[in-house]
C-alpha positions in Angstrom: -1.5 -49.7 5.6 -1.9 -46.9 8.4 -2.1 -49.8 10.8 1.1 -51.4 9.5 2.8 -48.1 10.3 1.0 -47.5 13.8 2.3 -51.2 14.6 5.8 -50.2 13.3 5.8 -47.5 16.3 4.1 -49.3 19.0 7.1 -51.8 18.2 9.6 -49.1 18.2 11.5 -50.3 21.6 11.7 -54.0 20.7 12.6 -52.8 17.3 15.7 -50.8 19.0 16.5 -53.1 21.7 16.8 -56.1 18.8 19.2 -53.9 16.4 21.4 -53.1 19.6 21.8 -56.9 20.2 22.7 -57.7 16.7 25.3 -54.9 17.0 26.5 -56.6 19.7 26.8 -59.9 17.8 29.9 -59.5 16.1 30.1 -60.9 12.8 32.8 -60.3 10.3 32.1 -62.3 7.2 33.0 -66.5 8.0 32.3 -65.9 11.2 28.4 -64.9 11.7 27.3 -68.1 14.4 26.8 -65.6 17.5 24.4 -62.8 15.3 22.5 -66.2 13.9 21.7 -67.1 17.1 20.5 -63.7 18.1 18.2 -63.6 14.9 16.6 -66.8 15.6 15.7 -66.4 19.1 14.0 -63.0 17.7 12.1 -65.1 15.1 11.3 -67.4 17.4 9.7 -64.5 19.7 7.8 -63.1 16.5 6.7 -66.2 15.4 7.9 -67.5 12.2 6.3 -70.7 10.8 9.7 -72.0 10.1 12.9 -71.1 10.6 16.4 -72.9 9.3 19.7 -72.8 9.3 21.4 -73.8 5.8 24.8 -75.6 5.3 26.4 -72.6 4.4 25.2 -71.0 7.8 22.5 -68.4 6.1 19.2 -68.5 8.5 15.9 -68.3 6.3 12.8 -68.0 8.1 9.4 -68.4 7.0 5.9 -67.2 7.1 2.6 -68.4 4.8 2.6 -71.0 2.3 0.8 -69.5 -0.9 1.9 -69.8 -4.5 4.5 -66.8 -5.1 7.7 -66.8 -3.2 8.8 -63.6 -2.1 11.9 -63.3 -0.1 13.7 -60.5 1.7 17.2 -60.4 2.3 20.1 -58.6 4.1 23.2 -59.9 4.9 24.4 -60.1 8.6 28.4 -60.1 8.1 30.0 -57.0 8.1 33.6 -55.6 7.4 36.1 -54.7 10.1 36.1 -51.6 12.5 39.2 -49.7 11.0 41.0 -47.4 13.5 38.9 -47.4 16.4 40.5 -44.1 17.4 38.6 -42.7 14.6 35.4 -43.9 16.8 33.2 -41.9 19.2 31.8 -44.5 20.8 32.7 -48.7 21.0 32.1 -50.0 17.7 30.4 -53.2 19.1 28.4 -51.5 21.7 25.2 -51.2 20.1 24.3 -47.8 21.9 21.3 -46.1 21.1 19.7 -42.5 21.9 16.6 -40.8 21.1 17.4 -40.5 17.5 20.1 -43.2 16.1 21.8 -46.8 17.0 25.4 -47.2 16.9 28.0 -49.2 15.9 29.5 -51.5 13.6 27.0 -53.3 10.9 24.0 -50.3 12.1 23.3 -49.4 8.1 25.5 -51.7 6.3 23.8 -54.0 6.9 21.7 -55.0 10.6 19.3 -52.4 10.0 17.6 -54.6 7.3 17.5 -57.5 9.3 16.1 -55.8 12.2 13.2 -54.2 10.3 12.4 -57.3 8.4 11.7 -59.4 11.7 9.5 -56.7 13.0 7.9 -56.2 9.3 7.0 -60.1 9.4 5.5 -59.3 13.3 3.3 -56.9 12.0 2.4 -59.0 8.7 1.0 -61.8 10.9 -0.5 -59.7 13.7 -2.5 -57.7 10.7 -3.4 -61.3 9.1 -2.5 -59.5 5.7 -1.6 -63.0 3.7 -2.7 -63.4 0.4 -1.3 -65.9 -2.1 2.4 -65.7 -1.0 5.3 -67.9 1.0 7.5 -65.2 2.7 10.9 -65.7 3.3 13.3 -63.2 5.5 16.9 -64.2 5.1 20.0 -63.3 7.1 22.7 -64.0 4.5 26.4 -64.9 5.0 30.0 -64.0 3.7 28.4 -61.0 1.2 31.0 -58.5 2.3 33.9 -60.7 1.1 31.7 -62.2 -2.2 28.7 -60.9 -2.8 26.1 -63.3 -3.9 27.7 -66.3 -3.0 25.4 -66.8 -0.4 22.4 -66.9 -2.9 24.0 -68.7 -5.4 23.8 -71.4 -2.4 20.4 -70.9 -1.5 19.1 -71.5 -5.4 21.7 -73.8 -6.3 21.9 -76.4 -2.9 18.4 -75.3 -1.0 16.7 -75.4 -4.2 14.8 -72.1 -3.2 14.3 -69.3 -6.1 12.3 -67.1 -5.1 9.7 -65.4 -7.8 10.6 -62.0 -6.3 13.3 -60.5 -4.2 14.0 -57.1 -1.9 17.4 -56.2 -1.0 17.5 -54.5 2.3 20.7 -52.6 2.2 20.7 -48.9 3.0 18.7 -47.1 0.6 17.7 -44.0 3.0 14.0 -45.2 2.6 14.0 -44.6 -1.3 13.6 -47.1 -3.8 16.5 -48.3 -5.6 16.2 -50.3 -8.6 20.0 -51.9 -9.4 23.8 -51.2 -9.4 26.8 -51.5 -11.2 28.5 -55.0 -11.3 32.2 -56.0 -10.7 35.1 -58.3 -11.2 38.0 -59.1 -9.4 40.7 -60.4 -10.8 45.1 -59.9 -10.8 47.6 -59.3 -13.4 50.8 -61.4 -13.4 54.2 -59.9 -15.2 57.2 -62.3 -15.2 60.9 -61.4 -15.8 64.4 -62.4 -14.5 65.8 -62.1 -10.9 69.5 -61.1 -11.3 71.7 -59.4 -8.6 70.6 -56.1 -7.9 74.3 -55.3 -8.1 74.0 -55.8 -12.0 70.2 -55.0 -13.0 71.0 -55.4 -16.8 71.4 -59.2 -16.5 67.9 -59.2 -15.1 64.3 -58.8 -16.6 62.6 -56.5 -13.8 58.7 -57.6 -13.6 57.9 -54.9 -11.0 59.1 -52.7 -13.8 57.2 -54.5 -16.6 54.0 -54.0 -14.5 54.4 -50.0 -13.4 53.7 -49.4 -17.5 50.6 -51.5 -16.9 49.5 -49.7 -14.0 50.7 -46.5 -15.7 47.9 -47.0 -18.6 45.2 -48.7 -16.2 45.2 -44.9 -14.4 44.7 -43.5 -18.1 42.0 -46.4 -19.0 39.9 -45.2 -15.8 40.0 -42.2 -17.4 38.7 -42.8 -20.8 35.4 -45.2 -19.6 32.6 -43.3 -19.9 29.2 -44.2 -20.1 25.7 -42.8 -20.4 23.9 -45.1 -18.2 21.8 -44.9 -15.2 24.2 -46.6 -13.1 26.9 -44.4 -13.8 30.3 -45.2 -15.9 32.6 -48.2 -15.1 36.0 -47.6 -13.4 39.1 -49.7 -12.4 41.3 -49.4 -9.7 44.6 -51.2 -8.6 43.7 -51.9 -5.5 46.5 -54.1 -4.1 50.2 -55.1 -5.5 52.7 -58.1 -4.6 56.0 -59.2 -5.7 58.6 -62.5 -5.9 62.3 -61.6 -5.9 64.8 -64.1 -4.4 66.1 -61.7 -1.8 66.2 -57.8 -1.3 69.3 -57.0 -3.1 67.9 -59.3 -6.4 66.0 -57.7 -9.4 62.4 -59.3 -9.0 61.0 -61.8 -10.8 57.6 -61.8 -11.0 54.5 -59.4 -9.8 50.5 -59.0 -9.6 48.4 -56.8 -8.8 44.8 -57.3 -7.8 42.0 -54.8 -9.9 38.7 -53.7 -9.0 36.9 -53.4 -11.9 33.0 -51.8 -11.4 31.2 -52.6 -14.9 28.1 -50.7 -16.1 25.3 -51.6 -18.5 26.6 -53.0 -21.6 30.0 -54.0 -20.0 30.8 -57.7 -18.9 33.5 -60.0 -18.1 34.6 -60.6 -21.7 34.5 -57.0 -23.0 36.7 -56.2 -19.6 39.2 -58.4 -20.5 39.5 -57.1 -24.0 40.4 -53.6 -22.6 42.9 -55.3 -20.5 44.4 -57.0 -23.6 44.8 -53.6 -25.2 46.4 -52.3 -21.9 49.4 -54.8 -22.4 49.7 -53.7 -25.8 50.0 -50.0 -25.2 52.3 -50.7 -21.8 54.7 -52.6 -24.6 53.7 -56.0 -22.2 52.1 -58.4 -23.9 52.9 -61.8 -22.4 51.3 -60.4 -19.2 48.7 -62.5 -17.9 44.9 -62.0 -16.8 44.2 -64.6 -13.5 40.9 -65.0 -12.9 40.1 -65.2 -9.4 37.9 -67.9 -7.4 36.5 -67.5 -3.6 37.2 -70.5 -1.5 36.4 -69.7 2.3 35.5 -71.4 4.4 31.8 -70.2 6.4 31.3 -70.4 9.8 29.8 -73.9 9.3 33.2 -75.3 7.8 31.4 -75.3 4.0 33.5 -74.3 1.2 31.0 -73.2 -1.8 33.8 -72.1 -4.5 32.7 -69.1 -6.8 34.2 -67.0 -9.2 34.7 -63.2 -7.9 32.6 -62.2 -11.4 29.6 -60.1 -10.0 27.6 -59.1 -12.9 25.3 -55.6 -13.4 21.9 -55.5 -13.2 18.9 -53.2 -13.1 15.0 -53.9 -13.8 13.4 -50.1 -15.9 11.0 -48.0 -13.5 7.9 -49.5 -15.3 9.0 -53.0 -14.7 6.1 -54.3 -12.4 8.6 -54.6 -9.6 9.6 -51.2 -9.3 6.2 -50.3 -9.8 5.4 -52.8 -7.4 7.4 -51.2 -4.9 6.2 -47.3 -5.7 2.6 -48.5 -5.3 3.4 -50.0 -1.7 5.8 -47.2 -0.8 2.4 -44.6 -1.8 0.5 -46.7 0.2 2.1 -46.9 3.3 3.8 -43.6 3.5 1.1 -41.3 1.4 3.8 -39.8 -1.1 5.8 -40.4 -4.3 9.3 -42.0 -3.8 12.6 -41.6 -4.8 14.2 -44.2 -7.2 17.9 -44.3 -7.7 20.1 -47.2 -7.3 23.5 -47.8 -5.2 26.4 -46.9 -5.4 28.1 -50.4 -4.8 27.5 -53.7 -4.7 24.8 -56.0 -3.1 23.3 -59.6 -3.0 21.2 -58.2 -6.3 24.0 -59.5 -8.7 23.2 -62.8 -8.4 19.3 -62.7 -7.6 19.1 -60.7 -10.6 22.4 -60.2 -12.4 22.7 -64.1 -12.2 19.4 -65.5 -12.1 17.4 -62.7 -13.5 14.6 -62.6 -10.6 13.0 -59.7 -10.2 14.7 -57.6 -7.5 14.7 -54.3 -6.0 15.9 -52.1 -3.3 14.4 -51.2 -0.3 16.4 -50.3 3.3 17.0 -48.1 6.5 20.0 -47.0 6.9 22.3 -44.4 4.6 24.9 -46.0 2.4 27.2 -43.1 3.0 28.1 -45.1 6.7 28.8 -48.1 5.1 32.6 -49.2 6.0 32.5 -46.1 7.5 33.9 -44.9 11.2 31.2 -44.0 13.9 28.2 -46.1 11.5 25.0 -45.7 12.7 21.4 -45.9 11.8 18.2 -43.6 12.3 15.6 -45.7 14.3 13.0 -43.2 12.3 14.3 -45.8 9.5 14.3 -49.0 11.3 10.4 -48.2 12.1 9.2 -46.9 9.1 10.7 -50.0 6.9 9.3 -52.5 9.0 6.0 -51.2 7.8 7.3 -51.4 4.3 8.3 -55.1 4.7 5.1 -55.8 6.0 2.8 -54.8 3.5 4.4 -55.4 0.0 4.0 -59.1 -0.1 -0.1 -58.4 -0.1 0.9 -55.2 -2.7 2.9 -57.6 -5.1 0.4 -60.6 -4.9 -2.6 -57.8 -5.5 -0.7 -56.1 -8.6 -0.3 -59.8 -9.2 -4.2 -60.7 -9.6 -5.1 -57.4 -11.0 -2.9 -57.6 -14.3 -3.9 -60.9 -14.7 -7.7 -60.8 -13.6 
C-alpha cells in the first residue's frame, strides 16, 4: 500500500499533464469524441489489456481477467462554462500551478478519470491482481441524464459489474449514496380569448400560478429524517401557448425538479402532485412524464425515462467496509463517510440495478457547475493510489468472509 502511494507521486507530473489535456478536450454532454480520444491514447500509454469504444460512445478499458468484475467509473461530459467573465482564468485552458488544475470539468468530473488511469498504471506496475477483471470507464451524456450511460453498458454491452466506484468529487472521503430525482412537467389548459376581453377566456398561465403557489408551500412541508437529507421540489423552468401577445393564453407547463429521499419514489411523488391540484382548485392539470431522446456523439439514441431513483448501501455493508479498510490501508487513518449532495451514475448501478456501489473521488463537489472549477493535484495523486489497491482489498475481504 505505501508503494501504491510512493508510485502515485513519482507519477505526479504525468498525472497533471494528463488532467490538463482532458481539460482541454472539451466535452459538453453529446459531444465527448475529442476527450475519448485523449483517454485512449493515455490508456494505450499505461497499458490496458483492452480498451473499447461502445455504441453509445462510453470508452471502457480493461485490465486482468479473474472472476469478480469491478468497475470504476466517472463521466467525461461536463456542463457549460456560464459567464466567462465570472472566470479568472480560460475555462478550457487546463492551467496548472504548484497546488491546483483549472478549468472546466477539473472536479466535476476529469479528476476521476485522470486518477483512475494512473491508479490502473500503478496496479499493473505493482502486479497486485488477485481474482478480479478491472474495468475503468469514461461515461457519456451523465450531466444531461444520469445513468443513461450505464443503463447501456448493462443492458446492450452486457457488462454488470459485481461491484462499482463512482469517482465524482468526494474531497477524498467516502461517500456511500445520494438522494434520487425525477423530472417531469405540469400541463394546465384553458381558453385563448382576446386579451381585450379576458372573461371570455380560461387563463392557463393563471390556472398554473395556484399550482406553483402550493408547490413553494409543498417544499416546505417535506421533511425527512434520513441520512440523505429531506426531498425538495423546485420549478425550475416555465412555458406558455397563447395565439398572440394581446390573447389570454391557452395552455402552460412547467418543468420540476423533484430530489426524492429514502422512502420516496416515483409513485409516492406523483401522489403529492395529485393533492397539489386539489388544493390549487386545478384538478384536470396533468402530470407528463418526461423521456431523454439525445442523440450521443456516435449518432445513438438510447431513450430513457428522466426517473433517477435513491440509493444508499448502510456503513457495515461489505462495500463501505470494503472501502474504509482500503482507505486505512493506503492512507493510515479512519475516513470520513457522507454521501453527495446531488446526483451521480450511482442511481442506476445501484438505484436501478442494486450493485454494490460507493463513492470515492478528488475533487470538491462545491466546484461543480461552478465558475473558476478546479481540482487539488494533492487529490488527483492520492486517489490514484486508492484506485489502485481496492480491487486486491475487495477480492481479499472477498476470500476472507468466505474462507
Amino acid at each position: 500500500m505505501n508503494k501504491a502511494l510512493e508510485l502515485a507521486y513519482k507519477y505526479k507530473n504525468e498525472i497533471v499533464n494528463f488532467m490538463s489535456k482532458l481539460i482541454k478536450a472539451k466535452s459538453y454532454s453529446g459531444q465527448e469524441k475529442e476527450v475519448v480520444q485523449v483517454i485512449k491514447e493515455e490508456m494505450e500509454k499505461v497499458g490496458f489489456d483492452e480498451i473499447k469504444i461502445d455504441g453509445l460512445g462510453n470508452i471502457i478499458g480493461k485490465i486482468g481477467n479473474g472472476k469478480y468484475k469491478i468497475a470504476m467509473d466517472a463521466h467525461i461530459d461536463t456542463v457549460d462554462v456560464g459567464n466567462e467573465k465570472l472566470w479568472e482564468k480560460a475555462p478550457f485552458s487546463g492551467d496548472y500551478d504548484e497546488k491546483w488544475v483549472y478549468g472546466r470539468g477539473a472536479s466535476d468530473q476529469k479528476a476521476g478519470m485522470c486518477s483512475m488511469v494512473y491508479g490502473a498504471k500503478i496496479l499493473k506496475e505493482l502486479g497486485l491482481f488477485d481474482d478480479f477483471t478491472l474495468y475503468i470507464t469514461g461515461t457519456v451524456m451523465e450531466e444531461d441524464c444520469d445513468g443513461l450511460c450505464w443503463r447501456y453498458i448493462v443492458e446492450k454491452e452486457h457488462l454488470k459489474p459485481d461491484f462499482v466506484v463512482i469517482t465524482e468529487p468526494t474531497s477524498l472521503n467516502i461517500y456511500r449514496g445520494h438522494r434520487g430525482r425525477i423530472e417531469f412537467r405540469i400541463r394546465t389548459t384553458g381558453l385563448s380569448a382576446h386579451a381585450s376581453a379576458p372573461e371570455r377566456g380560461v387563463n392557463a398561465i393563471y390556472k398554473m400560478a395556484k399550482i406553483i403557489n402550493e408547490i413553494e408551500k409543498l417544499n416546505d412541508r417535506l421533511k425527512s429524517n434520513s441520512f440523505l437529507g429531506k426531498g425538495t421540489i423546485v420549478v425550475s423552468q416555465i412555458f406558455f401557448k397563447s395565439p398572440s401577445h394581446n390573447a389570454v393564453p391557452d395552455e402552460c407547463e412547467i418543468q420540476i425538479d423533484r430530489r426524492i429521499t429514502e422512502g420516496e419514489t416515483k409513485e409516492t411523488v406523483f401522489e403529492e402532485i395529485k393533492d397539489v391540484f386539489k388544493r390549487a382548485g386545478v384538478e384536470d392539470a396533468e402530470i407528463i412524464e418526461l423521456e431523454y431522446k439525445k442523440p450521443s456523439y456516435t449518432g445513438e439514441i438510447f431513450p430513457t425515462e428522466k426517473y433517477f431513483p435513491v440509493w444508499t448501501f448502510p456503513e457495515d455493508s461489505f462495500i463501505v467496509q470494503a472501502a474504509k479498510k482500503n482507505y486505512i490501508n493506503v492512507f493510515g487513518k479512519e475516513p470520513f463517510i457522507d454521501k453527495w449532495t446531488f446526483s451521480t451514475n450511482g442511481t442506476v448501478t445501484a438505484g436501478v440495478y442494486g450493485i454494490p456501489t460507493v463513492g470515492f473521488g478528488p475533487g470538491e463537489e462545491r466546484f461543480a457547475h461552478a465558475p473558476n472549477e478546479k481540482v487539488e493535484i494533492e487529490h488527483l495523486v492520492k486517489a490514484a493510489a486508492f484506485y489502485a489497491t481496492f480491487p486486491k482489498t475487495i477480492v481479499e475481504l472477498l476470500k476472507t468472509r468466505r474462507g
